[in-house]
PAFI-574493 format. One record per residue: residue number from 1; x, y, z of N, C-alpha, C in turn. Coordinates in steps of 0.05 Angstrom, whole numbers. Last residue first. Example, Ala and Ser with C-alpha at 12.3 -4.5 7.8 and 13.67 -1.06 7.14 Angstrom:
BEGIN
+-----+--------+--------+--------+--------+--------+--------+--------+--------+--------+
! seq !    n.x !    n.y !    n.z !   ca.x !   ca.y !   ca.z !    c.x !    c.y !    c.z !
+-----+--------+--------+--------+--------+--------+--------+--------+--------+--------+
!   2 !    257 !    -45 !    142 !    273 !    -21 !    143 !    258 !      1 !    157 !
!   1 !    264 !   -114 !    156 !    246 !    -90 !    156 !    264 !    -66 !    156 !
+-----+--------+--------+--------+--------+--------+--------+--------+--------+--------+
//
This chain:
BEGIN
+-----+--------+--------+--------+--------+--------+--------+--------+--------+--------+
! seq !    n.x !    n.y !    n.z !   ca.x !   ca.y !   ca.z !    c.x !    c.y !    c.z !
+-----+--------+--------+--------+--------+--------+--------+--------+--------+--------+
! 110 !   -132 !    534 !    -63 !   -147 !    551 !    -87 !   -142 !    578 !    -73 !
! 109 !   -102 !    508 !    -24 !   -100 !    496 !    -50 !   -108 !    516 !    -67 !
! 108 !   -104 !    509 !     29 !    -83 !    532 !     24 !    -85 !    528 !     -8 !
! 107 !   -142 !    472 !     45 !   -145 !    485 !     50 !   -130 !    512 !     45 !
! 106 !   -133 !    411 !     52 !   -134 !    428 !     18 !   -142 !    458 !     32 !
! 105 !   -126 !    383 !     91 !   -146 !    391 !     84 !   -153 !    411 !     62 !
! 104 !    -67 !    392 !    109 !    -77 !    359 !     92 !   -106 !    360 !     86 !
! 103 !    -61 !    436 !    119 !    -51 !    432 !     90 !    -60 !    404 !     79 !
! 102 !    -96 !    444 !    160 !    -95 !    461 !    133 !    -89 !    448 !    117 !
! 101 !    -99 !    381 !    207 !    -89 !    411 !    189 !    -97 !    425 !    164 !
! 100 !   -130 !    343 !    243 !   -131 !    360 !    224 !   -113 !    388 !    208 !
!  99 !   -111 !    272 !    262 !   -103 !    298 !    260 !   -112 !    312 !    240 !
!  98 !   -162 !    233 !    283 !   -146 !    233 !    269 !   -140 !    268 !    265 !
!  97 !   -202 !    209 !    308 !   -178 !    198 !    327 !   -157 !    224 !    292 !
!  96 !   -262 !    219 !    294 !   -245 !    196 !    297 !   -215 !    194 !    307 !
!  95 !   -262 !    272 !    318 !   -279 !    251 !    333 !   -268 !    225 !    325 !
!  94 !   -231 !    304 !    290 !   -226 !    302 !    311 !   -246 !    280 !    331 !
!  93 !   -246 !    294 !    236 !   -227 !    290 !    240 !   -220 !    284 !    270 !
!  92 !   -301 !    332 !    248 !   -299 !    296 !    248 !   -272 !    282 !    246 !
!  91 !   -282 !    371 !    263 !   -289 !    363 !    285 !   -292 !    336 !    274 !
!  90 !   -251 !    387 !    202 !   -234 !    391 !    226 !   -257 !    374 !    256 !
!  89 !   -306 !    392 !    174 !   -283 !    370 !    176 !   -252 !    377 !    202 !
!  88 !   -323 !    434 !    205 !   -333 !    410 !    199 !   -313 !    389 !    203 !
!  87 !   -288 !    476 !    186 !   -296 !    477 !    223 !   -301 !    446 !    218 !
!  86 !   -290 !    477 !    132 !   -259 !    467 !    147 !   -275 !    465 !    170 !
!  85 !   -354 !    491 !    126 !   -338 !    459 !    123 !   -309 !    446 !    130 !
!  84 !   -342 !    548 !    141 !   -351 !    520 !    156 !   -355 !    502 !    163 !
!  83 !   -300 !    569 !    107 !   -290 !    563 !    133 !   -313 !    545 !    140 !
!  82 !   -341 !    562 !     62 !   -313 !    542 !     51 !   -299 !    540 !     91 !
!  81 !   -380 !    601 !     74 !   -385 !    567 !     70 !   -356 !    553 !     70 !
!  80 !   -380 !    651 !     70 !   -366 !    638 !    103 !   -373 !    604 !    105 !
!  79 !   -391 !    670 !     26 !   -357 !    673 !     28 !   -359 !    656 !     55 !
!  78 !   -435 !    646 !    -14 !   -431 !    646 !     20 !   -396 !    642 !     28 !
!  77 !   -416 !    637 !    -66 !   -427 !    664 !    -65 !   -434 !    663 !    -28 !
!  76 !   -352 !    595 !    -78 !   -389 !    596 !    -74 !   -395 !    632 !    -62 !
!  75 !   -303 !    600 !    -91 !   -322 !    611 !   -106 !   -348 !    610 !   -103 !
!  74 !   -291 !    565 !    -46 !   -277 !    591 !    -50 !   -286 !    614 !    -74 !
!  73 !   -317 !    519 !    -57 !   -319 !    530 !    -38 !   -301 !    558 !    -39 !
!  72 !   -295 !    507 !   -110 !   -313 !    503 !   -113 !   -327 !    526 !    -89 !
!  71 !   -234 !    492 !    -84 !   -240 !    509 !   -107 !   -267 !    517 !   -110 !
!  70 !   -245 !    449 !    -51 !   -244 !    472 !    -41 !   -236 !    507 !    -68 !
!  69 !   -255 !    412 !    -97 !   -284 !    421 !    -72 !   -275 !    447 !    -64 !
!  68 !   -210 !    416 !   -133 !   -240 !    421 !   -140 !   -259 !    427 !   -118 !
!  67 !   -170 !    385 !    -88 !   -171 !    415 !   -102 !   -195 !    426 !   -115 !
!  66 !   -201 !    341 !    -70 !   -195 !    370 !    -52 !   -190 !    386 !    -70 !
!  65 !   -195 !    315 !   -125 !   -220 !    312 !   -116 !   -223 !    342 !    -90 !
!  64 !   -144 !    315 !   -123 !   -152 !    325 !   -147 !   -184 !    330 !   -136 !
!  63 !   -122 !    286 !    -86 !   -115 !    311 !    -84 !   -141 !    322 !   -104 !
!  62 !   -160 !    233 !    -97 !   -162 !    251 !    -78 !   -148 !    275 !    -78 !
!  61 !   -131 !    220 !   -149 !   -167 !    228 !   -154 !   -165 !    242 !   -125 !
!  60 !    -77 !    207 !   -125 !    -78 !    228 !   -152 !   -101 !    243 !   -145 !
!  59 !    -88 !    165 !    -98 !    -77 !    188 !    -79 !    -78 !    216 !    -93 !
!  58 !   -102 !    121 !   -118 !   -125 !    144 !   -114 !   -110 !    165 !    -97 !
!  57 !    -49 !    120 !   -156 !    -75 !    133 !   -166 !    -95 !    136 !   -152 !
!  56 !    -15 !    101 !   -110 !    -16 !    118 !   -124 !    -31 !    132 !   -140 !
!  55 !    -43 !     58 !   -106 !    -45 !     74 !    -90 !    -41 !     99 !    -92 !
!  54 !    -33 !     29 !   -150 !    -58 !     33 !   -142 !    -70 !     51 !   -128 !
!  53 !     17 !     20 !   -143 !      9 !     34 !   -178 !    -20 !     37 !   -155 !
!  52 !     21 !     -9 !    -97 !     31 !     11 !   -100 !     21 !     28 !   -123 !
!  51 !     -4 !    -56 !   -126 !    -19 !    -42 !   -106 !     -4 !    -12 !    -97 !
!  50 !     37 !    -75 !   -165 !      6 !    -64 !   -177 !     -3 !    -47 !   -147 !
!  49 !     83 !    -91 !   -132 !     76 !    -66 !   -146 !     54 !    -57 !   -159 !
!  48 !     51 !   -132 !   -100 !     64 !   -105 !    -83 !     66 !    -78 !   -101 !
!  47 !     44 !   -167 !   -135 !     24 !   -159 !   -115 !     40 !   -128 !   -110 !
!  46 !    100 !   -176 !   -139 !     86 !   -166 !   -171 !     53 !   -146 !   -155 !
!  45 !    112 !   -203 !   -107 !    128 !   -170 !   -110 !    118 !   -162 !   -124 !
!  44 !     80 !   -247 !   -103 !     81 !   -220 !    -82 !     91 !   -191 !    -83 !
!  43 !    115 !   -271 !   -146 !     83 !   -269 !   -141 !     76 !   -238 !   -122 !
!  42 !    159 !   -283 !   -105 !    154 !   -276 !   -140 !    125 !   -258 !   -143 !
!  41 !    140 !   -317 !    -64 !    155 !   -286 !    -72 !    156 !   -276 !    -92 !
!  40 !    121 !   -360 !    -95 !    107 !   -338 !    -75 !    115 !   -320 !    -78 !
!  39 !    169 !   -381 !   -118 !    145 !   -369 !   -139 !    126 !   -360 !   -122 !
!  38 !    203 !   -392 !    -76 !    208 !   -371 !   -102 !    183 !   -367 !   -112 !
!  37 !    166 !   -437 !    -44 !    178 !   -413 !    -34 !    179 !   -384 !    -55 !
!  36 !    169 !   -469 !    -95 !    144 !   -453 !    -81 !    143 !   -429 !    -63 !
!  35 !    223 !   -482 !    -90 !    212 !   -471 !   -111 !    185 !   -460 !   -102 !
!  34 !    231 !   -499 !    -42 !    242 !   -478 !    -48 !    229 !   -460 !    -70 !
!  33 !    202 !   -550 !    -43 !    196 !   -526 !    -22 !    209 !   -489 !    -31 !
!  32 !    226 !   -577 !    -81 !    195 !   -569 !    -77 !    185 !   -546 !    -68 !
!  31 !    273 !   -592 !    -52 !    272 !   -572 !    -80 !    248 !   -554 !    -88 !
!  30 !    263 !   -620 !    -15 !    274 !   -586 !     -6 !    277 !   -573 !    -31 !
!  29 !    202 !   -642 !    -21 !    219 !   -643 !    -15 !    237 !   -610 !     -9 !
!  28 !    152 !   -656 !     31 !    162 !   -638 !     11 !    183 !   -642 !      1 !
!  27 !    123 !   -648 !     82 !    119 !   -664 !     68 !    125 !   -668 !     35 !
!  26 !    128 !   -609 !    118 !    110 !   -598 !     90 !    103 !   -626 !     83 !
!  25 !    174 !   -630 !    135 !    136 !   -628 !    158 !    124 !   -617 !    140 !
!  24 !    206 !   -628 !     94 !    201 !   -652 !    120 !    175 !   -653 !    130 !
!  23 !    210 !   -564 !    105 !    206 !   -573 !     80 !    202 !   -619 !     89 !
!  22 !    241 !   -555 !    155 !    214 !   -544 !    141 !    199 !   -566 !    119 !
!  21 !    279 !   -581 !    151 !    263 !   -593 !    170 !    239 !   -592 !    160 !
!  20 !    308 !   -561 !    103 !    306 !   -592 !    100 !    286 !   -600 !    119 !
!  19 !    321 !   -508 !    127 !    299 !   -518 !    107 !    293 !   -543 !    101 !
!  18 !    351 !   -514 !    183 !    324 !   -509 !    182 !    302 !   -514 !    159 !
!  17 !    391 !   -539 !    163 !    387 !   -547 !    165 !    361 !   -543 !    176 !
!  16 !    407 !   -491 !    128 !    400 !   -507 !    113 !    384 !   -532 !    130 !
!  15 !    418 !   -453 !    169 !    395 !   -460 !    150 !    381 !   -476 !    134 !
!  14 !    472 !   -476 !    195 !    436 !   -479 !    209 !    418 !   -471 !    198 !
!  13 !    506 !   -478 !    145 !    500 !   -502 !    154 !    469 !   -499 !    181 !
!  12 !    482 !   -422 !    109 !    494 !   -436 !    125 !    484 !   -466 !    142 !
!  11 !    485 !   -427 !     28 !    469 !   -428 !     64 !    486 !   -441 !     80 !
!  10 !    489 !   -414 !    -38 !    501 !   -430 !    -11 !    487 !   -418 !     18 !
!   9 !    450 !   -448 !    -94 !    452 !   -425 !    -64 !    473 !   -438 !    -46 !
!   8 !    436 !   -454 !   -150 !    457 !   -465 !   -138 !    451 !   -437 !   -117 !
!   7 !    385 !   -478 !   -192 !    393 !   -448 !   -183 !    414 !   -457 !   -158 !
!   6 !    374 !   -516 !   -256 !    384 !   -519 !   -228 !    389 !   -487 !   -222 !
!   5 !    313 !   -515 !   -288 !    350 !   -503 !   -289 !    349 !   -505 !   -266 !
!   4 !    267 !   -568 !   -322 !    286 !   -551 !   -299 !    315 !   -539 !   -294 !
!   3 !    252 !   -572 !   -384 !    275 !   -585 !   -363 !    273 !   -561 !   -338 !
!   2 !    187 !   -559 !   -398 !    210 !   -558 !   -409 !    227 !   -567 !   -375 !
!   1 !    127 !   -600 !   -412 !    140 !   -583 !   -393 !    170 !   -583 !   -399 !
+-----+--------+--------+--------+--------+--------+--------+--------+--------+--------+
//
């Protein structure tokens, strides 16, 4: 294992003397603590941006997934199928608790 680099912080005197407590009832020291501290956070931000990237892609497959249905429904040969499934989804929207509009229902898309 290679040397440790010291990371120099200044804190105020009631933080510091909060992390010395912290790190005390860990059973820890305050270098210990800190460093575990850092490599959580570390860790987490990396968490944070894969899940963002993540979210981002099914947010992609769902527009993409509404544009094709209601594309699909705008070309079916029952011109009054594509309004019945908005009636549809507009009442299950409305039974779970959640707002329906046009535009968050692809509905202005094809």
């Amino acid at each position: 294992m290679s040397r440790p680099i010291p990371i120099q912080v200044y804190v105020s005197p009631e933080l510091a003397t909060r992390v010395r407590a912290v790190a005390e009832r860990q059973h820890m020291t305050v270098s210990a603590w800190l460093r575990a501290l850092l490599a959580r956070a570390c860790e987490e931000d990396d968490l944070a941006s894969q899940h963002d990237t993540s979210i981002t892609r099914i947010l992609r497959m769902g527009v993409f997934s509404r544009v094709g249905i209601d594309a699909l429904l705008a070309g079916h040969p029952d011109p009054k199928l594509r309004d019945k499934v908005y009636a549809i989804y507009a009442r299950k929207c409305e039974a779970i608790g959640l707002p329906s509009t046009a535009g968050e229902g692809g509905r202005d898309e094809a």
